[in-house]
C-alpha positions in Angstrom: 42.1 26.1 -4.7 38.7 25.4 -6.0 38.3 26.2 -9.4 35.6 29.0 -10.8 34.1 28.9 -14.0 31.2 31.1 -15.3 31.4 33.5 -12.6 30.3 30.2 -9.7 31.4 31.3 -6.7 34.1 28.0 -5.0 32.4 25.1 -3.8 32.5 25.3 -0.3 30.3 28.9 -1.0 27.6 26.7 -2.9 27.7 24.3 -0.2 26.7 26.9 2.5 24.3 28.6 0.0 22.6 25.4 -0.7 22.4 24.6 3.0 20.7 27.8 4.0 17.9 27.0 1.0 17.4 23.5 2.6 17.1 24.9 5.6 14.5 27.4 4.8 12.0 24.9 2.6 12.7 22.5 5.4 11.0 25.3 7.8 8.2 26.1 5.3 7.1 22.4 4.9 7.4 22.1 9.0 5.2 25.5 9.0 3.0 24.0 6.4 2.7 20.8 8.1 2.1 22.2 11.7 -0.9 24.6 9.7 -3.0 21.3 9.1 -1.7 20.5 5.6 -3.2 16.9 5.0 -2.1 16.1 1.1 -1.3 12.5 0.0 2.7 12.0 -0.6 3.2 10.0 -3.3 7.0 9.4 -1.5 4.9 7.6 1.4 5.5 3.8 1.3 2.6 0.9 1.5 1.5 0.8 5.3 3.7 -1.6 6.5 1.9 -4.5 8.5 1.7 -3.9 12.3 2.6 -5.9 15.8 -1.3 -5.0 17.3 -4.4 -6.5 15.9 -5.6 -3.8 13.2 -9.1 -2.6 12.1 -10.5 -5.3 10.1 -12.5 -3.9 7.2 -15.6 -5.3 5.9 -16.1 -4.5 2.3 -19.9 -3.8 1.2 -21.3 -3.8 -2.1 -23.7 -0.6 -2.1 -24.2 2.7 -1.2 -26.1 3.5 1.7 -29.1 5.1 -0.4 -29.3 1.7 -1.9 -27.2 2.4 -5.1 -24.1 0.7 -6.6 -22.4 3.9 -6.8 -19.1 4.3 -5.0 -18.6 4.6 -2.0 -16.2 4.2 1.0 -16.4 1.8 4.3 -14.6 0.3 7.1 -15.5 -1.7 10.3 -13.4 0.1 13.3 -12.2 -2.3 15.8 -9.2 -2.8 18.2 -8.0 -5.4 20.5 -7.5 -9.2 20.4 -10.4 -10.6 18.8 -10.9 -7.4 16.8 -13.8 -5.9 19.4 -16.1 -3.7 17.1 -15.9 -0.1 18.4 -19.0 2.3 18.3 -19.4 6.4 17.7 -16.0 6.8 16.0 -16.1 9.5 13.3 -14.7 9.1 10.0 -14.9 12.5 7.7 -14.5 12.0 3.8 -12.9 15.2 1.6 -11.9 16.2 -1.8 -9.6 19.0 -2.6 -10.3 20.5 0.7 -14.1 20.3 1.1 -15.7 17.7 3.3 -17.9 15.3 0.9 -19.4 13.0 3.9 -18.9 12.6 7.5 -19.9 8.7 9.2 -20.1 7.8 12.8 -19.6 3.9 13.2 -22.1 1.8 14.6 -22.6 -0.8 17.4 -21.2 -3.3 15.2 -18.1 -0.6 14.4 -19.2 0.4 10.0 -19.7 2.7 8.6 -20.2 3.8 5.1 -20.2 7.4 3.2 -20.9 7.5 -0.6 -19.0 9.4 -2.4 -19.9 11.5 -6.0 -17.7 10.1 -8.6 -14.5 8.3 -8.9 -11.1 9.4 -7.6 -9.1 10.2 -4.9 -10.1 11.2 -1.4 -9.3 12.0 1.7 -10.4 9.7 4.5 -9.4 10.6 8.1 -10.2 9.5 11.3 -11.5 11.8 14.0 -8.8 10.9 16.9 -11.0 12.6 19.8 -13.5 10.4 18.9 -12.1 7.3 19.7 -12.7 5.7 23.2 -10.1 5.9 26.6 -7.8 2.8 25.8 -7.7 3.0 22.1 -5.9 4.8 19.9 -4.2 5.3 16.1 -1.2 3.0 16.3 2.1 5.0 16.7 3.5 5.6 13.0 0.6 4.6 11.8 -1.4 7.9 9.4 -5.0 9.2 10.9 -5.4 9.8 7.2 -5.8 8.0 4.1 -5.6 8.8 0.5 -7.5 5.9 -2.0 -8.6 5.9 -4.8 -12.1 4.8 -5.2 -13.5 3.3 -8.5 -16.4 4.3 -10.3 -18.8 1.1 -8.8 -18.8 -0.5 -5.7 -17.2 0.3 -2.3 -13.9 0.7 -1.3 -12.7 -0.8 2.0 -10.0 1.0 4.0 -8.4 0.2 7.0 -7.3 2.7 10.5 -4.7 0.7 12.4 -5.9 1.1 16.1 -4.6 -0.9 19.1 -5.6 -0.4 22.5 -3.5 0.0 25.7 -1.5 -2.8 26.6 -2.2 -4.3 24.0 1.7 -3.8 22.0 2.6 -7.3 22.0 -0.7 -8.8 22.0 -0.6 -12.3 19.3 -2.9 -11.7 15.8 -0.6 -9.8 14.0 3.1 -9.1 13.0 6.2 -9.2 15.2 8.5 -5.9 15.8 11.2 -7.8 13.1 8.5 -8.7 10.5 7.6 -5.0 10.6 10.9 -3.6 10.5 11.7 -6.0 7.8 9.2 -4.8 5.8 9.6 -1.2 6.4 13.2 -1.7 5.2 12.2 -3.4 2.3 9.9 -0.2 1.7 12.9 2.1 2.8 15.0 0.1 -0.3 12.5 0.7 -2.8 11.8 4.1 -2.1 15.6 5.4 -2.0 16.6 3.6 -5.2 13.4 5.4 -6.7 15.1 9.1 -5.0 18.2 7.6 -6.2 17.2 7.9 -9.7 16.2 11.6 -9.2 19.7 12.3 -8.0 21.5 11.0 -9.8 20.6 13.3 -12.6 20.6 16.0 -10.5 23.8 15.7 -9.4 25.1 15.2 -13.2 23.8 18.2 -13.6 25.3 20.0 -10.5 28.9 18.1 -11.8 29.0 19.4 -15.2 27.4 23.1 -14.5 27.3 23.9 -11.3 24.3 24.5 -11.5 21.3 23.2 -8.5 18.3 23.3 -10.4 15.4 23.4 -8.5 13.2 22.9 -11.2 13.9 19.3 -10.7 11.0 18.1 -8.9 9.5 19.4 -12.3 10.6 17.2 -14.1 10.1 14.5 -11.9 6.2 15.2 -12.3 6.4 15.7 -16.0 7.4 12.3 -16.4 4.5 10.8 -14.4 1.9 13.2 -16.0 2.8 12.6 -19.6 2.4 8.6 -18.6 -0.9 9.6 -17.3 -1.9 11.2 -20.5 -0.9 8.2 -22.4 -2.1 5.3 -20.6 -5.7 7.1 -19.1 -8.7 5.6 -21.1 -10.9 8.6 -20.3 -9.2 11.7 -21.6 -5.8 10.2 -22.6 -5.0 7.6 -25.5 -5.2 4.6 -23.5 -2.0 3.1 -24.0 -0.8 0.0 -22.0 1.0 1.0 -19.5 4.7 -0.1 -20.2 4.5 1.7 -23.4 3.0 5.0 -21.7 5.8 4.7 -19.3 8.6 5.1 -22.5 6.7 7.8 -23.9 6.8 9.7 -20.9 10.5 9.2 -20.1 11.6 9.9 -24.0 9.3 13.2 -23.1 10.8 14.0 -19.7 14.1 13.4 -21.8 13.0 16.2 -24.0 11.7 18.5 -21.5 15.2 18.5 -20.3 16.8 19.2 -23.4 14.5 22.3 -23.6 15.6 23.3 -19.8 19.3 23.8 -21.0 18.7 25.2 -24.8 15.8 27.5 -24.2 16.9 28.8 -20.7 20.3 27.9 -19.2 22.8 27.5 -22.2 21.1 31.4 -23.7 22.2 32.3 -19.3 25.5 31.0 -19.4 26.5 32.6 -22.9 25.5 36.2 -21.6 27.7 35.6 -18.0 25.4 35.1 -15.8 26.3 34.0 -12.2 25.8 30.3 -11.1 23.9 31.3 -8.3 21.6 34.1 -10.2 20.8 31.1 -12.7 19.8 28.9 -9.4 17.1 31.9 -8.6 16.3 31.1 -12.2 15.4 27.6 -11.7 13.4 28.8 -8.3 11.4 30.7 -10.6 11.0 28.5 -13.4 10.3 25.5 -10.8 6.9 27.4 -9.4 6.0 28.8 -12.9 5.9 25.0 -14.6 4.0 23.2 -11.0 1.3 25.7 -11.5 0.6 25.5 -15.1 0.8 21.8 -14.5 -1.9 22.1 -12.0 -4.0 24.5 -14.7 -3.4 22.0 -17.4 -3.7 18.5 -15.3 -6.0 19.5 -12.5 -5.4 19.1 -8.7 -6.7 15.9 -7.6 -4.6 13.1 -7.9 -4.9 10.4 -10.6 -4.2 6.6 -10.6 -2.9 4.8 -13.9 -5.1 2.6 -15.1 -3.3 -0.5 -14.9 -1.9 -2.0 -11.8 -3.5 0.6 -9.5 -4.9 -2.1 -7.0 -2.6 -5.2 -6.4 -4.2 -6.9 -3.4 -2.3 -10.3 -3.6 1.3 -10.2 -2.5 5.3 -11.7 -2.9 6.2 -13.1 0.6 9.8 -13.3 0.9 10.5 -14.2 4.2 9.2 -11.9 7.0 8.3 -9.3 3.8 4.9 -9.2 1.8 5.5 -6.9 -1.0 3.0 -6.4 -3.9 4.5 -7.5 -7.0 4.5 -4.0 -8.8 7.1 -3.0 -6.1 9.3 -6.0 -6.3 9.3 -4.6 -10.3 10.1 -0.9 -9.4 12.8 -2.1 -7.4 14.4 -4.4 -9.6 13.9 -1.8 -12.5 15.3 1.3 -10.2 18.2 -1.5 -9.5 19.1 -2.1 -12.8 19.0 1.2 -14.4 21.5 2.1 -11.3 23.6 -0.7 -12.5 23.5 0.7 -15.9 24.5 4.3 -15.2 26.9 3.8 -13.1 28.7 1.1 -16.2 28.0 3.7 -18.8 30.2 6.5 -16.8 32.8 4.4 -16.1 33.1 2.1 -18.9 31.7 4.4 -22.5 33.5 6.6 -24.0 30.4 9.4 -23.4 30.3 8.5 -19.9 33.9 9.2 -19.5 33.6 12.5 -21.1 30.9 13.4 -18.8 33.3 12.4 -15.5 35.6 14.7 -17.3 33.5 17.8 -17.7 32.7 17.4 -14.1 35.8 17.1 -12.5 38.0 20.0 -14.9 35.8 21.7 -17.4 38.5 23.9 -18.9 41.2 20.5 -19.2 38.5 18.8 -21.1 37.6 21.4 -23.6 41.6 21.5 -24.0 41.4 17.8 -24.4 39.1 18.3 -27.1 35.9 17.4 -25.6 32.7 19.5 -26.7 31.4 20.4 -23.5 27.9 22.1 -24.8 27.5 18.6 -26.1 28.4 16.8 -22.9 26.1 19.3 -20.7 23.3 18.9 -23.2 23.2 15.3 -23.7 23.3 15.2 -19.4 20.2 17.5 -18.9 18.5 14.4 -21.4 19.6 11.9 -19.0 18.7 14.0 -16.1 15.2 14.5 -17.4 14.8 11.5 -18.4 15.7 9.4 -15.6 14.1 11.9 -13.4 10.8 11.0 -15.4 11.4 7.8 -14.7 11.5 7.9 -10.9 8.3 9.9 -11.5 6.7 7.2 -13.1 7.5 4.9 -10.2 6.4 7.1 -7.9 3.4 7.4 -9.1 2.5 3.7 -9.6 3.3 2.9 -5.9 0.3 6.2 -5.4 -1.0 8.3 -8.1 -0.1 11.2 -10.5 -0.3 14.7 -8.7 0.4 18.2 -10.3 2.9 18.9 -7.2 4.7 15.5 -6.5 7.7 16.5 -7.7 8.1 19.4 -5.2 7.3 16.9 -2.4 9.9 14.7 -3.2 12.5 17.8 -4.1 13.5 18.2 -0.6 14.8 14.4 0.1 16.5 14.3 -3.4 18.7 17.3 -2.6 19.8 15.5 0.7 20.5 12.2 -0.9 22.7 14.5 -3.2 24.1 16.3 -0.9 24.7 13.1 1.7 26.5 11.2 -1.0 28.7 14.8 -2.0 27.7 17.3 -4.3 28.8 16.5 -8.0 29.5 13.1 -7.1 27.1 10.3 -8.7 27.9 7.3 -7.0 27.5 9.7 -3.6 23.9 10.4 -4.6 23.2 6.7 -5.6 24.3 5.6 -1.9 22.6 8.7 -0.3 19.4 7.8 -2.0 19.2 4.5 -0.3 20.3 6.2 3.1 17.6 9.0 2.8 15.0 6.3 1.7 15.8 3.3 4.2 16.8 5.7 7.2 13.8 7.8 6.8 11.1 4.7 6.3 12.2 2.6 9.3 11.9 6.2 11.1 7.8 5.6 11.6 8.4 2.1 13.4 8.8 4.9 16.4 7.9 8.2 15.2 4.8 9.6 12.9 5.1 9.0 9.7 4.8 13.2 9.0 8.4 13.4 10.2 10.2 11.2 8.0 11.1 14.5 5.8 12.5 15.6 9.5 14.5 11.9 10.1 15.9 12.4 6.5 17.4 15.9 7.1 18.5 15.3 10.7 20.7 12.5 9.1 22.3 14.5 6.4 22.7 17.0 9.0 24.8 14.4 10.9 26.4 13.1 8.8 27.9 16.9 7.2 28.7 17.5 11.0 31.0 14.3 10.8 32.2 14.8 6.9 31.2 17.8 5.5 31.9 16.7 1.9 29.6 14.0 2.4 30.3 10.4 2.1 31.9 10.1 -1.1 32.6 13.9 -1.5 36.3 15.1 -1.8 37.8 17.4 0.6 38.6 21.0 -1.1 40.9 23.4 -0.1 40.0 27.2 -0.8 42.4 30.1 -0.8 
């Protein structure tokens, strides 16, 4: 029989409760997405290379009134040889409102100047392209840089033209694949981070806490603060990046004394506290977009890395072969501390029998507080990481939110090593989805897998059957 404690209904009843939430964001972000939503995803991996001969982009120096300000520019062309294509249009925007709109030449450039520094929206006007030609498959329509203050910033549409799949010039299907993989890897030991605390936190309380994704962006926002020359106190970034974890660490603390410990004492339902966290998750994204602003930020170091690692059939730019390796270890590290430290294995403890460990002596308030630190704190982290592979956005956490409940839920509820390994599912299943399909599904690819996986082992993969009365 599954065991209740503070009024939490048995397992198997959070399982179908959590399912049916899923279920309904997952509809609202398809909604949202069929609506026209074009916002940048800082869970989106670096454009893997492609198999057709790409737009080649050729940077210029000034703006087209003559200026050095900044400004934004491409050469459209397709095809071996890299024909130049004419009367494509290419629209620039900002936080919704178009700032410049381009229509490329005979020789395929185009230019738009933009008003200051920061991050836009450049997309590509599909009906304008010629019969033959058209965005690659899996490849975006539109992009998200970040331009700097001076100069111009190239970007590049990846068109082919019919016929033209296998043509020589650029990648081959296994190069691509490898490197969308090696994308997939470094985005789900990022998620992985994410859920691990959050299934900590689900272990020891019960609780799902979808104020999460909050504390994902907390992390990367206080970084911002620190490192940002203009506006911030210009810290390097590796020391930024501890003050904002030791923050997000914090910020969790304050989750479980200010709001759920105060809940628990006073009875309340596991399931009332989750609507809590519901609340509490839309409350904090929106004072975070009053206090931080909506348009998305860059940290000052390492936001461009042009030259890249080749490892093989992979070309990976060296901050990514650093998140991975960093995501990796810290893994590594949790997973030692639970099994091996005395802390760790009071944690395991409170999670598999609360009411045996308190007989045993353990504090449990102690245990429960010290996990919401780790939580937030490594949630910051994977925050941080996020944001270097993109930028810093008020809302990041709630777009990543989604995938790190179904690595948690994929590797079994309460179960850290499960959300560790469904991490790396969600991330590597999900990337290597856009070899075939638009990159806007890969939220879609990631949930039809945990769905499949439930249908086949409905604990999840390292879940443990329960039996209710």
């Amino acid at each position: 029989m599954d065991e209740v404690r503070d009024g939490a209904p048995p397992r198997g009843g959070r399982r179908v409760a959590l399912a049916v939430l899923l279920s309904l964001i997952a509809l609202a972000s398809l909604l949202s997405s069929l609506a026209g939503a074009q916002e940048p995803n800082p869970a989106d991996p670096v454009p893997a290379p492609t198999t057709t001969v790409p737009t080649t982009t050729t940077p210029t120096t000034t703006a087209p009134d003559g200026g050095t300000g900044p400004a934004i520019t491409t050469t459209i062309t397709a095809g071996k040889g890299g024909k130049p294509i004419e009367g494509v249009v290419v629209t620039v925007s900002r936080d919704g409102e178009q700032i410049g709109r381009a229509t490329s030449g005979p020789d395929g450039t185009l230019t738009i100047a933009v008003p200051e520094s920061g991050q836009y929206q450049v997309t590509l006007d599909k009906k304008s392209l010629p019969d033959g030609v058209e965005v690659q498959k899996g490849a975006p329509s539109t992009l998200t840089p970040f331009v700097q203050a001076s100069g111009s910033l190239p970007v590049v549409f990846r068109l082919t033209e019919a016929g033209q799949a296998d043509s020589g010039g650029g990648p081959s299907d296994v190069e691509r694949l490898a490197s969308l993989a090696a994308s997939g890897i470094r985005f789900g030991l990022v998620i992985a981070l994410a859920a691990v605390g959050l299934s900590l936190i689900f272990g020891t309380t019960g609780l799902t806490n979808f104020a999460h994704g909050e504390l994902i962006a907390f992390g990367a926002i206080v970084t911002w603060y620190l490192n940002a020359p203009n506006g911030g106190l210009g810290l390097p970034l590796l020391l930024a990046a501890v003050g904002g974890i030791l923050a997000s660490g914090l910020f969790g603390a304050s989750f479980e004394l200010g709001v759920y410990r105060p809940l628990r004492r006073r009875g309340m339902p596991v399931v009332s506290q989750m609507v809590v966290s519901i609340g509490l998750a839309f409350g904090l994204r929106y004072l975070f977009s009053i206090v931080f602003g909506q348009s998305p930020q860059q940290y000052a170091q390492y936001a461009a890395q042009s030259p890249t690692v080749s490892l093989g059939p992979v070309s990976l730019r060296p901050k990514d072969l650093v998140i991975t390796a960093v995501a990796f270890a810290c893994l590594i590290a949790i997973g030692l501390f639970l099994q091996r430290a005395r802390l760790g294995t009071a944690i395991r403890a409170v999670s598999d029998n609360r009411d045996l460990s308190i007989a045993s002596g353990i504090d449990d308030q102690r245990v429960i507080l010290i996990v919401w630190v780790v939580a937030g704190a490594l949630a910051g982290l994977s925050g941080i990481m996020l944001a270097s592979s993109d930028s810093t956005a008020w809302n990041m956490g709630q777009r990543v939110l989604l995938v790190t409940f179904a690595a948690v839920v994929l590797g079994g509820l309460g179960t850290t090593f499960g959300a560790m390994v469904g991490g790396l599912v969600v991330g590597i299943v999900s990337d290597l989805s856009t070899f075939w399909l638009d990159a806007d599904l890969k939220i879609v690819v990631a949930l039809a897998t945990l769905v499949v996986v439930l249908l086949i082992r409905p604990q999840g993969i390292f879940g443990v059957r329960t039996r209710t009365a």
